[in-house]
N, C-alpha and C positions, 0 to 999 in steps of 0.2 A: 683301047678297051683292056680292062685289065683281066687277069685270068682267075679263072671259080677260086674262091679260098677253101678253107676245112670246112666250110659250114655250106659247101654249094653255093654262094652268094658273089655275082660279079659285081668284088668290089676286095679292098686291101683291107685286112684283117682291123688297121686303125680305123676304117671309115664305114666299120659294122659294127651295130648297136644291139646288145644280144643281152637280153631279159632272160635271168635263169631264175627259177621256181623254187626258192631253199627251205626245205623245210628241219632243217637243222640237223640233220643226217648226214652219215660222209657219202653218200654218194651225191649230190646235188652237191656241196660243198667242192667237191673233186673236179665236178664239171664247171664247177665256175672258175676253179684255179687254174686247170688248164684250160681254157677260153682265154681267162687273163692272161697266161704266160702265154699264150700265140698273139697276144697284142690285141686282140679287140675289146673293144669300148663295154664292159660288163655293168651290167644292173642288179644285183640282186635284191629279189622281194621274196618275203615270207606273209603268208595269210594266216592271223591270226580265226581260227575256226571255231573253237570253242573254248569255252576255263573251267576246269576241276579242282580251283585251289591247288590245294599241295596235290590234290593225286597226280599233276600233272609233273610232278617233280619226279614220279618215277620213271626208269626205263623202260622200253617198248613202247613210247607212245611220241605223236609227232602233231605240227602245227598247233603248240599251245607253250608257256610257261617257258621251259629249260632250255625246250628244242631253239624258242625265238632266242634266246639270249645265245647261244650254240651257233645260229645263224650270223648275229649279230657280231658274234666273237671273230666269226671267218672270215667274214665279211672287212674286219678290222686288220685281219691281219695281210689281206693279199691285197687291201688299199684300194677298196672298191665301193662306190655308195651303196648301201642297202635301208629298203624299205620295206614297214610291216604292214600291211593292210587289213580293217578286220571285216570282215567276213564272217563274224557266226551268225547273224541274222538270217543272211542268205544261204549258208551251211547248215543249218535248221532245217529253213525252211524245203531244200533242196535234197537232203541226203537226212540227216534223225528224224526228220517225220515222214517221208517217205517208206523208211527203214520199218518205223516203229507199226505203220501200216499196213505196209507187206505182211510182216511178221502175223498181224491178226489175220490175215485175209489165209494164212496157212501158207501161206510161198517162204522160200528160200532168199531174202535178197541177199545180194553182194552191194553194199553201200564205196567201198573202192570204187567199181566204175561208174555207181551216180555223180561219185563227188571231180571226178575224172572227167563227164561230160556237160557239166553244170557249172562248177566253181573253178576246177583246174585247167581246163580247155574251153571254156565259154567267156567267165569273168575275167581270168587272169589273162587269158592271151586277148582281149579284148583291150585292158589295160595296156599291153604288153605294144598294141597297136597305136594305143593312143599316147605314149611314148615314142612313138614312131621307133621301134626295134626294128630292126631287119626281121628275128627269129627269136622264139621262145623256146629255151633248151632246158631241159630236164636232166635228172640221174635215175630213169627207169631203165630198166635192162633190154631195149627190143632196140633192130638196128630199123634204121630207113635210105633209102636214096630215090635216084630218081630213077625212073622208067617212063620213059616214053616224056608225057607233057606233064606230068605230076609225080608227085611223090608214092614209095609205094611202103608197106610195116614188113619187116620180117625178124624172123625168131633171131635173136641174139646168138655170139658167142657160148654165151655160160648158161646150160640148158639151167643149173637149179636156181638161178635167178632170173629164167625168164619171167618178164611179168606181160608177155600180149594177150594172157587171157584177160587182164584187166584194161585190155585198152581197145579191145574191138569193136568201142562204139565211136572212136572218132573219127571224125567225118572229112571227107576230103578237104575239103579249106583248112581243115585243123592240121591234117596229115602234113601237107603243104610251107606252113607254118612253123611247126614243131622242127625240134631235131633232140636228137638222142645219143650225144656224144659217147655214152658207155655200152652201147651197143655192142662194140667189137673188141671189148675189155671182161676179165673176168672181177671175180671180186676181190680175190686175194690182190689183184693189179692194182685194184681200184685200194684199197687200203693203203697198200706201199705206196700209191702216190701220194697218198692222202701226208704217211710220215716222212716223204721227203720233199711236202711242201710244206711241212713243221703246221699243220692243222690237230687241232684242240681234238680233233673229233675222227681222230685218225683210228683209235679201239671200239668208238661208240656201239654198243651193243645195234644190230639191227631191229626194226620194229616188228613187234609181234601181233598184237592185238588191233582190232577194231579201234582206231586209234580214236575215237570218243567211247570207247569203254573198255579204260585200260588197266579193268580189273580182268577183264573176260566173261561179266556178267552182263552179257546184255538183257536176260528179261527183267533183272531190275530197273536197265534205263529205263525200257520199254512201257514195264506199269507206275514209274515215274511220270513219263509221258500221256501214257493211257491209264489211268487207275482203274476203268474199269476191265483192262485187259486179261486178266488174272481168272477169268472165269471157270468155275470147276469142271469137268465133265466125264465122259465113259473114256474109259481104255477098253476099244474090244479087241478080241480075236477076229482076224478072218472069216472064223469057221461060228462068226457070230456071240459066241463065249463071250460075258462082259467081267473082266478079269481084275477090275478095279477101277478108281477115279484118279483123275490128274487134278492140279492147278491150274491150270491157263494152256494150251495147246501150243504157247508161244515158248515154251520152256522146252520143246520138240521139235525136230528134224527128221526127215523121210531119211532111210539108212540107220539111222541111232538106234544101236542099242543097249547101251550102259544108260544108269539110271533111269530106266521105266517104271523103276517102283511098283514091278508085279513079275511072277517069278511062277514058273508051269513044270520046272523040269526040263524045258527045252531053250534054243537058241530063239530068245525074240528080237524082232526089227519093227520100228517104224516103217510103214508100207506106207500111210497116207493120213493127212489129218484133214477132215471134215471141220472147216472154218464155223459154218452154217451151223451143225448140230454138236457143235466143241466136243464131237471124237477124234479119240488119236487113234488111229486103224495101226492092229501090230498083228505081225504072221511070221513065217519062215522066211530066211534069205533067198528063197526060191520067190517068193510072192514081190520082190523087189523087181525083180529082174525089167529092164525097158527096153525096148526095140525102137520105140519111134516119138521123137520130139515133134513140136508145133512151137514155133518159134515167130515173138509179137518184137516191135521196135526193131527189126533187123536192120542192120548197117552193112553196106554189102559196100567192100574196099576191092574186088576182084577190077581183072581189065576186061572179062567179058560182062558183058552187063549182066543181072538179074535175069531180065528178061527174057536172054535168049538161052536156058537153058532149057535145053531139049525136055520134051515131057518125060521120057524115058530117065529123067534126072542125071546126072553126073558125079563122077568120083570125089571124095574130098578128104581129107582127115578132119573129127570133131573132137570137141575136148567139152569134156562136161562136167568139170573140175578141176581149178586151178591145178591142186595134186596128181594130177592125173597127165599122163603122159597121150596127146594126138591119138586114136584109135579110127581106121575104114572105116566108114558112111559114103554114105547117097546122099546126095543133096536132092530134096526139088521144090522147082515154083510152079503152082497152080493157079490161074486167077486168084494172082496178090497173094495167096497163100503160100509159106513156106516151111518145108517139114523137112527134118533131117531120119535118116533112117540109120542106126547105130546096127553094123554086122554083126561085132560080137556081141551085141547087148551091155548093156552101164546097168549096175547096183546104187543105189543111192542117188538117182535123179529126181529132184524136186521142180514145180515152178515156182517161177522167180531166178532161179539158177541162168547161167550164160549158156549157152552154146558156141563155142568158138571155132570156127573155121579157117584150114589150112588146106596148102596145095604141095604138101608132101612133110617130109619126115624133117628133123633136126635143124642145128642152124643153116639160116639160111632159109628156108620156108615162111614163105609168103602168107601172110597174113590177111583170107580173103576175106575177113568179117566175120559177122554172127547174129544173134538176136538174143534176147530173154524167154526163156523155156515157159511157153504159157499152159496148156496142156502135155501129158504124157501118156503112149499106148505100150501097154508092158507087153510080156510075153503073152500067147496064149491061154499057159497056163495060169498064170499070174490073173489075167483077165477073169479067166473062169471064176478064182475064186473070190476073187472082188466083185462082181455079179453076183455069186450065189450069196453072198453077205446083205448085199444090197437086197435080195430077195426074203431074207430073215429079217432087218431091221424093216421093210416094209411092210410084212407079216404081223411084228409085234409094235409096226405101229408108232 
């Protein structure tokens, strides 16, 4: 029997077949070069997702145009096959119109971890299977190993590259499957490998954008998408005040508050947009404040189960923004229901947004899952005057 390689796999480096995910970027390019220099049998595929024409020729943007050819280039040079597979049918269908829906419904999506549990962890490692790979490896920043009879996610090395808030919907078969060689690498590491395996892609700027809208304007996809999206409606105040009109509700986020296009003399925020009667509700930073999520599609990666958490709930860190560093909560399950209770309170929490759950601080922390923020109960104050408004727009009707 031969003993675990780098990849946890009982088997010799030559006689493991390891599918990496390039989306033409140095860090996926990095993990396929070192994969190849420890000797195992590499596959690189790229999924072509969507075409912008030339806008895809610019930087910050991935799986389309420059990136494939970038792929392709690295793929040339460490002597390895690569394949393009497309994919924007199903990348439409799965993550831009999904997106473009959310957005009307007034939620926050994150289109990163749809395409993550759809196309990048459903399709591709499905492919990835019927290649008969050992493992499908990535260059996203979170570490994995084993524990106990399965795999388990935690926080990377290089906290400002972690990325497990976008990955806490994959599910144990996936967890299992995956590996994440740059886990326990920073980025600056990660580049200098990149130029001392003489890779094309060794400075490549990182991705910024919504990488199907890689201008930064998503409500244009969006009334691209939806032409009737764009619908006009009230800007109120809290305190009932109708302060102006917007264009589309979808040109808005809960927390925003640059460009509201109405002006009182004080600080205004996005407190809440009313899908149903296309208001953007704006107040003080005080009327933002949340205490408690309601959390739909939850993926629970813990080793206790769901189940048995006590009523009285349990300790947990949440993260309720990529940007945002783990913060104390309560976790609880109530008949199938599950609600996180934020100690200090979160600013800017929308639905649609993730909830990500942790079993402690920095790297190294265990990545127990999360779900999609479907409701939210703010503070009490907050409460009060989102009630009293609701009592005025019902008044007038």
């Amino acid at each position: 029997m031969n003993a675990m390689n780098s990849l946890d796999i009982d088997k010799k480096p030559e006689d493991t077949r390891v599918v990496v995910a390039m989306s033409g970027g140095v860090d996926s390019s990095v993990v396929a070069g070192l994969l190849h220099a420890e000797g195992y049998e590499v596959i690189g595929i790229t999924l072509q997702l969507y075409d912008h024409g030339e806008a895809v020729r610019k930087t910050g943007s991935c799986c389309a145009g420059q990136d494939i050819d970038d792929a392709r280039r690295v793929c040339e040079t460490l002597g390895i096959p690569h394949y393009v597979l497309d994919y924007e049918s199903r990348f439409r269908e799965a993550v831009i119109d999904n997106f473009a829906d959310s957005y009307l419904a007034g939620e926050t999506p994150i289109p990163c971890v749809a395409c993550n549990q759809t196309v990048k962890f459903a399709d591709l490692l499905k492919t990835a299977r019927d290649l008969d790979a050992d493992v499908l490896a990535t260059g996203h920043y979170i570490h994995s190993r084993q524990v106990g009879p399965h795999r388990a996610l935690f926080r990377p090395v290089d906290a400002d590259r972690d990325q497990s808030y976008f990955l806490f919907a994959t599910t144990q078969e996936q967890v299992d499957f995956l590996r994440f060689p740059l886990g326990e690498m920073t980025k600056d590491e990660t580049r200098r490998r990149a130029v001392e395996m003489g890779l094309a892609v060794a400075d490549k700027p990182d991705s910024q954008d919504i990488c199907f809208v890689p201008n930064g304007n998503y409500a244009d996809v969006i009334t691209r998408l939806r032409p009737n999206a764009a619908l006009a409606g009230d800007i109120v105040h809290v305190d009932g005040r109708v302060l102006g009109r917007h264009e589309g509700i979808l040109r808005y986020t809960v927390g925003q508050r640059k460009g509201l296009g109405v002006a009182t003399g004080e600080p205004l925020y996005v407190v809440k947009l009313d899908a149903r009667m296309r208001r953007v509700i704006v107040g003080p930073r005080e009327a933002l404040e949340t205490r408690i999520v309601h959390l739909r599609d939850v993926n629970w990666l813990g080793e206790t189960p769901l189940g048995a958490i006590p009523a009285e709930g349990t300790d947990v860190l949440a993260r309720v923004r990529s940007t945002r560093p783990p913060a104390p909560a309560r976790l609880y399950h109530e008949d199938g229901q599950v609600s996180v209770r934020l100690v200090g309170g979160e600013t800017g929490v929308a639905p649609g947004q993730a909830c990500v759950l942790y079993d402690g601080e920095g790297a190294g922390a265990r990545v127990l899952g999360g779900g999609f923020i479907d409701r939210t109960e703010k503070s009490p104050e907050a409460e009060r005057m989102l009630e009293a408004l609701d009592t005025v727009l019902a008044e007038a009707g």
